[in-house]
FIGUKE-298165 format. One line per 2 residues: their letters; for each residue x, y, z of C-alpha. Coordinates in steps of 0.2 Angstrom, whole numbers, plus 5000, padded with zeros to 4 digits. Example, Ala and Ser with C-alpha at 12.3 -4.5 7.8 and 13.67 -1.06 7.14 Angstrom:
2
AS	5062,4978,5039  5068,4995,5036 .
***
This chain:
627
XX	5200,4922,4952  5207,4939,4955 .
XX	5199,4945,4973  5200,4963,4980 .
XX	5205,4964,5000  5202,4983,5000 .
XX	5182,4979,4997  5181,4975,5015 .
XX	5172,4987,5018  5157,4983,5007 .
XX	5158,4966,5018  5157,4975,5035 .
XX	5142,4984,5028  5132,4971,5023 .
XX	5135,4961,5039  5131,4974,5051 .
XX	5116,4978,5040  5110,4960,5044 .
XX	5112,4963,5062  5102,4977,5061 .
XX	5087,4967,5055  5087,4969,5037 .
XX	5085,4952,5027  5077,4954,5008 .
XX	5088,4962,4995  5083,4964,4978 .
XX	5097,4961,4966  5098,4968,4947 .
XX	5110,4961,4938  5125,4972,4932 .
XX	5146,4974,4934  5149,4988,4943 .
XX	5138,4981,4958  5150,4964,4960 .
XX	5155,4969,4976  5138,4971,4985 .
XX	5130,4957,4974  5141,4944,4981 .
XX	5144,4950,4999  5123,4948,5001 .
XX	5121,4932,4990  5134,4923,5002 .
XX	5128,4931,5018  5118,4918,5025 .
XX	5103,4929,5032  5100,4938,5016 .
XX	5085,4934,5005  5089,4938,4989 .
XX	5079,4941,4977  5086,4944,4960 .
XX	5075,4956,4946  5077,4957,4928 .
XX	5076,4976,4927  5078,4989,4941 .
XX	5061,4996,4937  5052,4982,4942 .
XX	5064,4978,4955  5060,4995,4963 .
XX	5042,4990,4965  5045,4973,4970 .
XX	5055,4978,4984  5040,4991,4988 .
XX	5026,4977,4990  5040,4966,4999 .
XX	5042,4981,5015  5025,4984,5014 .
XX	5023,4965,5020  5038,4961,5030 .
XX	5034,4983,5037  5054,4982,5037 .
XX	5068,4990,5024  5070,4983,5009 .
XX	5089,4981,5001  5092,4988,4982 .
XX	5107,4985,4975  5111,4992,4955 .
XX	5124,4993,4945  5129,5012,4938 .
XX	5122,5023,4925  5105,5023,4921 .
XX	5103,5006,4930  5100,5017,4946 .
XX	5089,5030,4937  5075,5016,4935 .
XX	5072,5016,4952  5065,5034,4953 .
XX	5045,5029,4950  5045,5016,4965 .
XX	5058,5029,4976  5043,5043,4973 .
XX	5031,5031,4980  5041,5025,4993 .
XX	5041,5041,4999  5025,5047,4997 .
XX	5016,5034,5006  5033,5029,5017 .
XX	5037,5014,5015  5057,5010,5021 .
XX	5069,5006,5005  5088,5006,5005 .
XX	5095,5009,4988  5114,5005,4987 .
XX	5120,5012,4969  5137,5006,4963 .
XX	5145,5019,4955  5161,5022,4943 .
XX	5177,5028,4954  5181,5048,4955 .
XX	5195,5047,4943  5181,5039,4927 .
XX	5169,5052,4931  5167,5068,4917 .
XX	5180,5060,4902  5166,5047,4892 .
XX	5169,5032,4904  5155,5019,4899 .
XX	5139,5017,4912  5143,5034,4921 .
XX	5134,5046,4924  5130,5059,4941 .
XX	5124,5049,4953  5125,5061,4967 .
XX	5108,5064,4973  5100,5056,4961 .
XX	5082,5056,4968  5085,5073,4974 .
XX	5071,5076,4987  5062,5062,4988 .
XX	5073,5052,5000  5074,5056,5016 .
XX	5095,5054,5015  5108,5054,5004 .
XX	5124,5048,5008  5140,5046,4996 .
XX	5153,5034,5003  5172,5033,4998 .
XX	5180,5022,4989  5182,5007,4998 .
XX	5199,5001,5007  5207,4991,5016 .
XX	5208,5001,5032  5201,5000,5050 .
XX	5193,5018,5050  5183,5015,5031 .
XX	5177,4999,5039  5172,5007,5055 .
XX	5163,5019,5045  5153,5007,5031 .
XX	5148,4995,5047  5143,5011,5055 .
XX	5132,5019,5039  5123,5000,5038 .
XX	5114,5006,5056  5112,5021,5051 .
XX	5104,5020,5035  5092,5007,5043 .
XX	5086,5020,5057  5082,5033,5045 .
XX	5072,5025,5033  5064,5015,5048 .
XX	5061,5030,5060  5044,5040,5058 .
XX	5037,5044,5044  5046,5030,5035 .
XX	5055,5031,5017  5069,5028,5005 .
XX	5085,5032,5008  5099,5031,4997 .
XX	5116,5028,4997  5132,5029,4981 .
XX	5146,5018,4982  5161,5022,4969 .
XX	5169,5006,4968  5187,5000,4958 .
XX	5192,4986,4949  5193,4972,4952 .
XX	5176,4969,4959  5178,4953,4966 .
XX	5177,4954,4987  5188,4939,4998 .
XX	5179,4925,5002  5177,4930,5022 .
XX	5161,4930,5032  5153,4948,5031 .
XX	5149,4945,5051  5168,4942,5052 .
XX	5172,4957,5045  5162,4967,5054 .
XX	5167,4961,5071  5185,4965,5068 .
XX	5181,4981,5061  5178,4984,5080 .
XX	5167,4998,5089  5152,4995,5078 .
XX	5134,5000,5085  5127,4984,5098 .
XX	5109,4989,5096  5096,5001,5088 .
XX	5080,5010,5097  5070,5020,5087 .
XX	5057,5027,5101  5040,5035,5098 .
XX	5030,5052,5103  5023,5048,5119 .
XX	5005,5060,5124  5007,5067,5143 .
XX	4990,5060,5151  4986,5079,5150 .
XX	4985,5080,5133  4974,5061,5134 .
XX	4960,5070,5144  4959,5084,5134 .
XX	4955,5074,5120  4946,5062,5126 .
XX	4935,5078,5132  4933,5084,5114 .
XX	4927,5069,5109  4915,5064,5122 .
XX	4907,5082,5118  4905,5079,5100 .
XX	4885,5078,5097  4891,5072,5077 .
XX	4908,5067,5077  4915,5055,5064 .
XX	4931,5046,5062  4940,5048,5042 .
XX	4953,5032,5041  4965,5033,5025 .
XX	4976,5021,5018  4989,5014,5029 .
XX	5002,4998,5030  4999,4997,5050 .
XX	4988,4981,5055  4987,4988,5073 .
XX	4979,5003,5066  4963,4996,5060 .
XX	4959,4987,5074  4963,5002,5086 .
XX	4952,5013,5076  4936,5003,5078 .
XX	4940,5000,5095  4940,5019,5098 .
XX	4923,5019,5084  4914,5009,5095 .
XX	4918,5017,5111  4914,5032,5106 .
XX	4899,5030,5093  4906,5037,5078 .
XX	4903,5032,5062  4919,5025,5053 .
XX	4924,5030,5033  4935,5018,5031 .
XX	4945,5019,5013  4947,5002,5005 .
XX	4966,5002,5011  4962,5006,5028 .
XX	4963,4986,5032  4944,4987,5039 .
XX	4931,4987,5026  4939,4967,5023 .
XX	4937,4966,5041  4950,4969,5056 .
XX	4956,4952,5061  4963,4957,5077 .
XX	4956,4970,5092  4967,4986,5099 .
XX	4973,4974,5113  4978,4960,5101 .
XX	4964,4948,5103  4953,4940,5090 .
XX	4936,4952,5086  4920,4943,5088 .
XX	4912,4945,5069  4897,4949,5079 .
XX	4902,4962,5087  4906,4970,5105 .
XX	4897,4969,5119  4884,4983,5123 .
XX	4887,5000,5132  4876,5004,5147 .
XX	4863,5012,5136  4861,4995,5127 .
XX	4869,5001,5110  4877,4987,5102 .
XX	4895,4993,5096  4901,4982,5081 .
XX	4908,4984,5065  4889,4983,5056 .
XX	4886,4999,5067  4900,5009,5064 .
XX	4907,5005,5047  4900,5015,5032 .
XX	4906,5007,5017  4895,5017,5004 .
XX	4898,5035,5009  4909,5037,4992 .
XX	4892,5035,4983  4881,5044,4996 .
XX	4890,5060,4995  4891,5063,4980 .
XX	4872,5069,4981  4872,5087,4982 .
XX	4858,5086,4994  4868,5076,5005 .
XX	4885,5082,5005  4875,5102,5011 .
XX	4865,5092,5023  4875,5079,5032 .
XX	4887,5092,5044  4899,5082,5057 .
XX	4903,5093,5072  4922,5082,5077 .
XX	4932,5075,5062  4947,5065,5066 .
XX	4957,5059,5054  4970,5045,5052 .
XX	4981,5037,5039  4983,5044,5023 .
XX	4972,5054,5013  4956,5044,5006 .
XX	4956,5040,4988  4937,5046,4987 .
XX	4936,5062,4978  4918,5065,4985 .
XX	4924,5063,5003  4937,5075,5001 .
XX	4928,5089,4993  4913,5087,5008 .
XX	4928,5086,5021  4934,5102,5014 .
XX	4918,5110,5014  4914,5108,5033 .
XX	4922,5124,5041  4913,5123,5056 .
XX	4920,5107,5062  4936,5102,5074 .
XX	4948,5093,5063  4960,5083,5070 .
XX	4972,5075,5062  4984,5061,5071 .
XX	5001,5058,5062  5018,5053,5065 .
XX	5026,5066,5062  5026,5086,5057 .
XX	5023,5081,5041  5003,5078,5042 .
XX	4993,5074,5028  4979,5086,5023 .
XX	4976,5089,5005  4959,5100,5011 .
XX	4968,5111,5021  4954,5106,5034 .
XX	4965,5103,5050  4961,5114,5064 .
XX	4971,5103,5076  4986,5092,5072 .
XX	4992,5079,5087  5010,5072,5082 .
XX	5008,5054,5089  5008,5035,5085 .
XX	4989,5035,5077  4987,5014,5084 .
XX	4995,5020,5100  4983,5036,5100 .
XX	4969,5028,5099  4971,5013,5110 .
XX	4977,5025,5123  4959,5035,5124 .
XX	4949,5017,5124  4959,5010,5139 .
XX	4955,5027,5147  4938,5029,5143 .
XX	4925,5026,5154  4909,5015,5148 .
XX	4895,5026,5147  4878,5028,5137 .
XX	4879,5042,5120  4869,5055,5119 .
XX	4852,5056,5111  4861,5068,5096 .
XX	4875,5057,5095  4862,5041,5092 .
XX	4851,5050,5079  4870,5055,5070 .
XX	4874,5037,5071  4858,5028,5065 .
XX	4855,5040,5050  4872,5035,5045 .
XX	4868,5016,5049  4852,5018,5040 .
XX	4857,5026,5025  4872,5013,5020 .
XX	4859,4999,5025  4846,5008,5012 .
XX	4859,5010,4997  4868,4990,5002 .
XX	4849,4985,4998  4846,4995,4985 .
XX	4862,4987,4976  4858,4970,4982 .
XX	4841,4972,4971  4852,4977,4956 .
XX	4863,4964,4955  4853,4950,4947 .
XX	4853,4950,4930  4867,4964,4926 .
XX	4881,4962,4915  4897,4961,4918 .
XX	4906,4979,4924  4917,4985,4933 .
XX	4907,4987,4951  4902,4970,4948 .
XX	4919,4962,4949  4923,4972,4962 .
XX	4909,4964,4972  4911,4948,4964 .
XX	4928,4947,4970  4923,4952,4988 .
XX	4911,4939,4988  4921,4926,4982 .
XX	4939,4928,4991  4944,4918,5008 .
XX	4950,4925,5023  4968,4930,5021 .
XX	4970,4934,5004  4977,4951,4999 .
XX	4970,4962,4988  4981,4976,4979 .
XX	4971,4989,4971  4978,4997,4956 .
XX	4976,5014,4952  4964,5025,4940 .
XX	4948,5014,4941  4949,4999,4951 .
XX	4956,5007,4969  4941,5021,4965 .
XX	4930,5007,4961  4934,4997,4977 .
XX	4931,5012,4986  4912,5013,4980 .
XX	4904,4996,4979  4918,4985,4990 .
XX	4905,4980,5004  4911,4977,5022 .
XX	4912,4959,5025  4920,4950,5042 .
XX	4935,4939,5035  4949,4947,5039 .
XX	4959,4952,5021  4974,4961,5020 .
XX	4973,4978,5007  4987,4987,4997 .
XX	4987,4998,4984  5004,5012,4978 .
XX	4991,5029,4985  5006,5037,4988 .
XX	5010,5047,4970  4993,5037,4962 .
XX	5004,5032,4948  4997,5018,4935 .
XX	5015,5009,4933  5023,4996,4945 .
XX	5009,4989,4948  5011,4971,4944 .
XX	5028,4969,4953  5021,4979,4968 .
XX	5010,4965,4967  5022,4953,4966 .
XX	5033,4959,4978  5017,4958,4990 .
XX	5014,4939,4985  5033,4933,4986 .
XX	5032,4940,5003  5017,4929,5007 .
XX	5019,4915,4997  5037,4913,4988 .
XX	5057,4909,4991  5069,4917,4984 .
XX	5081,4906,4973  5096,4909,4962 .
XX	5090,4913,4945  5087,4901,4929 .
XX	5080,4891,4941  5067,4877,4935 .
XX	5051,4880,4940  5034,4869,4937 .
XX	5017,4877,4939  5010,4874,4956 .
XX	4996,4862,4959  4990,4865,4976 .
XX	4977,4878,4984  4982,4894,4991 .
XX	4977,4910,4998  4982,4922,4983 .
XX	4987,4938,4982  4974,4947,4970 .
XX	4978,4965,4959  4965,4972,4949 .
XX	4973,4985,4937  4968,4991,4922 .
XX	4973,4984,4903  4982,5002,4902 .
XX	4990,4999,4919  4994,4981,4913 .
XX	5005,4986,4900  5014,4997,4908 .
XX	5020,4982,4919  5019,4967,4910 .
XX	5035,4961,4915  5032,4960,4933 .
XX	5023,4942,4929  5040,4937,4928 .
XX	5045,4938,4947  5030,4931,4953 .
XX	5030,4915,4944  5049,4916,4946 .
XX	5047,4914,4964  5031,4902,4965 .
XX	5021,4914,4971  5002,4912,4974 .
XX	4996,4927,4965  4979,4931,4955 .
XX	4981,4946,4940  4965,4952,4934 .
XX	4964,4965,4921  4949,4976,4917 .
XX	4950,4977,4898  4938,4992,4895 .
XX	4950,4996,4879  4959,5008,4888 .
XX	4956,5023,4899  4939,5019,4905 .
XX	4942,5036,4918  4943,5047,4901 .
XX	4927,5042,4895  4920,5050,4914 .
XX	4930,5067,4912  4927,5083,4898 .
XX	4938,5076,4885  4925,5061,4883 .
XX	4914,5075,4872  4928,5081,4862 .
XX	4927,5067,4847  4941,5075,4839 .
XX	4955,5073,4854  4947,5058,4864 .
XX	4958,5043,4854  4974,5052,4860 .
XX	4967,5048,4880  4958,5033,4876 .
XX	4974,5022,4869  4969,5003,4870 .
XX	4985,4994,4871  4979,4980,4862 .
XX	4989,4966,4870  4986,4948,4868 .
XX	4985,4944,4885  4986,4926,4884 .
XX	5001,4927,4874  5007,4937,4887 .
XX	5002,4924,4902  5009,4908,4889 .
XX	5027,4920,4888  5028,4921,4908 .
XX	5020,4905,4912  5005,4909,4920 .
XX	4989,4901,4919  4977,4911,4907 .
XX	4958,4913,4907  4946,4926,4897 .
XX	4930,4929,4907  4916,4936,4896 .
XX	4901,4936,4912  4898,4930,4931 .
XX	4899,4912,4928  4916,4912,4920 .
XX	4923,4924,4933  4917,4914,4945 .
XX	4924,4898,4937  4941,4907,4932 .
XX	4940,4913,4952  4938,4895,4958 .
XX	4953,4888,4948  4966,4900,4954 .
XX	4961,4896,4971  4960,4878,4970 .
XX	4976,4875,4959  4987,4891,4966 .
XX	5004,4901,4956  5002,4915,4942 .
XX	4984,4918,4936  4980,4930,4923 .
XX	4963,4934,4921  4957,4942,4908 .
XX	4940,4953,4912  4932,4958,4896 .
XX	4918,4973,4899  4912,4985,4887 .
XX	4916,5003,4891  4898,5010,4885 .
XX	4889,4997,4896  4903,5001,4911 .
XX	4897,5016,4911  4879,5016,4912 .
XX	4881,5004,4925  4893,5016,4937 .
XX	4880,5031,4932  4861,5018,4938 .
XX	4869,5010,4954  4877,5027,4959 .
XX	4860,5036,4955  4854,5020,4966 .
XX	4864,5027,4981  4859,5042,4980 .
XX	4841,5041,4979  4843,5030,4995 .
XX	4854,5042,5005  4842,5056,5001 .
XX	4826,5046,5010  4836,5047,5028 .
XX	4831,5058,5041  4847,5067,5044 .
XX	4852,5077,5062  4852,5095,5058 .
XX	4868,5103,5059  4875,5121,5059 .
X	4862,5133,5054 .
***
């Protein structure tokens, strides 16, 4: 077999992007890539993991660094290979998560005169990685291998450093594509000068700044705490550290990692379910006191969203999925709003920010709580608090009373599902409905659950090998391909994405990853015959035009499971949900779970309960605000 000594420098870059911590790599299968292909599959650190399609492999890799909160290797072949990786790069970067995409490319001297598989690869993803780099034919030469071990680091640092994201780097490569058989570490070592170690610091507050804020907020007679989506496990519990301390009611969004219950405090150590101890005043400070999980539903009252009128907003993650929030949050002109980011680039869809502190949001907040003093609230902050308290105990009771005897819909798996999970599983949250969904009727509970969910660019595609990706981080290996594999027959904690029949069939092929790599992971599809979220917007009216939104994909579903080899159930009501729920857990690997509900009933389910909410919210005496 024909080997190539000048691709030594695709051998010093992958073993110095070992060293530099990476360890999953998700491989497509093509030519051109041979070089990289190999070099990771006999690198000894390297998981790989290898995807049918570079589409799905995209998204796979997405839900593996949300997990591992690490980069992510991509390798492609050339040609439109690469360009399949756009929709998962857009998302990567939107809600920054870390991704290196390697893209094997043709040699200069095949470029512009018809070669097969070429196309222009340079900056393919234009602005939405945060690098691009286009490296030279490899050789055999000591500079060229300085440089690829070099570009491994710094590749790493940039999609690591703050605010993460995809970068992405084009490798023209020559025939023949098969590297020597020599240890990539080798390689790098006698490469020689290579970087020994990598710190990426963070923004560090002066104790100045501290008091100045910690000031703000202890002045605050109605001051409320916004938490987006976000991939950072510190964050949750640093957030209702600083909640409880201060006395603010918490909007947490379902990807906030609290409204599933923060399973560790800002300091590390395990949260008493029952909550904190009590401040000097007597006020107990836990999670039933400070966590409002039906605000999506309560402001959507007219009433309300004029009535209820914070005086200090600070906001952390990314922007909330609720549409009601947002508009409310963007109607409050008299309030400070603090935003707490990473970086310059703050998040602020409202264009509500009236003050932006560039800082680590975890490292922010625990900060303030270690150098807070204990002290009683104030009577406004109290009344602020306790109509918050009281409303979401009002509209929690209100649905509790609903629940017996309705059919099956859409809220109702959601709460179903939030009801029936164990502590640990991960939910994934697709888009359209079901993250929109979660955010209104998913109801605070103590086990700690881990939350995902592609928020970034909202799109409906990916969502299974997101999910996948996700699961194999927490349940699967990677082995070579063709592999045998049995269905498993052991309990689990799963991994569980709800996505709509729609969403499903842009994905379908992501079943084949997770049963691939033994993974524990539950699909369940809402099929409301497509669309459901059309039949709540204008065109819904318009007879003539509604079949072009609707579109029911129409898929045999079990066919679908039986060609994957997933386990298949149909659920029609609560009792087969709850039995179809009970299976995947107690016997474990791919479920899909088909969830039949009709889109009339759907909807005047979503229109009683929110009414419900609503009504409930409205019976609170609220603090008065700005006149």
């Amino acid at each position: 077999m024909p080997t190539n000594l000048d691709l030594r420098p695709v051998l010093a870059f992958v073993g110095e992007l070992s060293r530099a911590g990476v360890r999953d790599v998700c491989l497509s299968p093509g030519s051109r890539s041979t070089p990289l292909a190999v070099a990771c599959a006999r690198h000894p650190e390297m998981r790989v993991w290898t995807l049918l399609d570079e589409r799905a492999a995209g998204f796979f890799a997405l839900g593996l660094a949300k997990v591992r909160r690490q980069p992510v290797l991509l390798v492609c072949t050339s040609g439109t290979a690469a360009a399949n990786y756009l929709p998962a790069v857009v998302e990567a970067a939107m809600s920054r998560v870390p991704l290196l995409l390697v893209t094997a490319d043709r040699p200069p001297e095949l470029h512009g005169i018809g070669s097969n598989q070429t196309i222009d690869q340079l900056k393919l993803f234009g602005t939405h990685v945060k690098a691009f780099w286009a490296m030279p034919v490899p050789q055999a030469d000591g500079l060229l291998e300085r440089q690829a071990a070099a570009m491994a680091w710094r590749c790493t640092a940039v999609a690591s450093a703050d605010p993460a994201g995809p970068v992405h780097l084009n490798w023209p490569l020559r025939e023949p594509l098969m590297p020597p058989q020599l240890d990539a570490g080798t390689v790098a070592e006698q490469a020689g000068g290579g970087l020994q170690a990598l710190t990426l610091g963070r923004l560090v507050l002066s104790e100045a700044d501290l008091v100045a804020w910690r000031s703000q907020l202890q002045a605050a007679a109605r001051p409320l705490l916004v938490v987006g989506p976000h991939h950072q496990p510190e964050l949750a519990a640093a957030a209702l550290a600083l909640a409880r301390r201060w006395g603010a009611p918490v909007l947490a969004d379902p990807l906030a990692q609290l409204r599933a219950g923060a399973a560790t405090s800002a300091d590390g150590r395990q949260e008493d379910p029952a909550g904190g101890p009590p401040d000097r005043a007597g006020n107990t400070i836990d999670e039933a006191v400070v966590l409002v999980d039906a605000y999506d539903a309560l402001l959507r009252s007219p009433k309300l969203a004029a009535h209820i009128q914070p005086d200090v907003v600070v906001h952390l993650g990314q922007p909330p999925t609720s549409k009601a929030l947002g508009q409310w949050l963007e109607q409050q002109r008299h309030a400070v709003h603090l935003f707490v980011d990473h970086s310059p680039a703050w998040l602020d869809p409202w264009f509500a920010a009236t003050h932006v502190c560039m800082a680590d949001p975890a490292e922010w907040c625990q900060a303030l709580v270690a150098s807070w003093p204990e002290s009683s609230w104030p009577a406004s902050r109290q009344a602020w608090l306790t109509a918050w308290r009281t409303a979401n105990a009002r509209v929690q009771t209100a649905w509790a009373a609903m629940e017996q005897g309705q059919p099956l819909w859409e809220g109702g798996v959601v709460r179903a599902l939030a009801a029936g999970l164990p502590a640990g599983s991960a939910l994934v949250w697709g888009n359209s409905m079901p993250v929109r969904d979660a955010d209104s009727f998913w109801p605070s509970r103590g086990l700690p659950l881990q939350a995902f969910g592609n928020r970034g660019a909202s799109g409906i595609d990916g969502v299974v090998s997101t999910a996948a990706g996700i699961a194999a981080a927490r349940s699967g290996q990677p082995q070579p391909p063709g592999t045998a594999r049995s269905l498993r027959t052991g309990g689990c904690v799963p991994t569980v994405v709800v996505l709509g029949d729609v969403s499903f069939a842009h994905d379908v092929g992501g079943l084949w990853a997770a049963v691939q790599y033994g993974a524990d992971l539950l699909v369940v599809v809402i099929n409301n015959r497509g669309g459901g979220i059309f039949r709540m917007l204008p065109q819904a009216g318009a007879d003539d035009v509604f079949a072009y939104f609707a579109t029911p994909p129409g898929l045999d579903l079990a066919a679908a499971a039986a060609v994957y080899g997933a386990r298949y159930a149909c659920v029609t009501d609560y009792t087969s949900l709850h039995q179809a729920l009970e299976s995947a857990l107690a016997q474990g690997g791919v479920w899909l779970v088909e969830v039949e509900v009709d889109p009339e009933t759907n909807l005047a389910c979503r229109r009683q309960w929110l009414q419900a909410a609503m009504t409930a919210g409205e019976g609170v005496q609220w603090p008065v605000g700005w006149s």
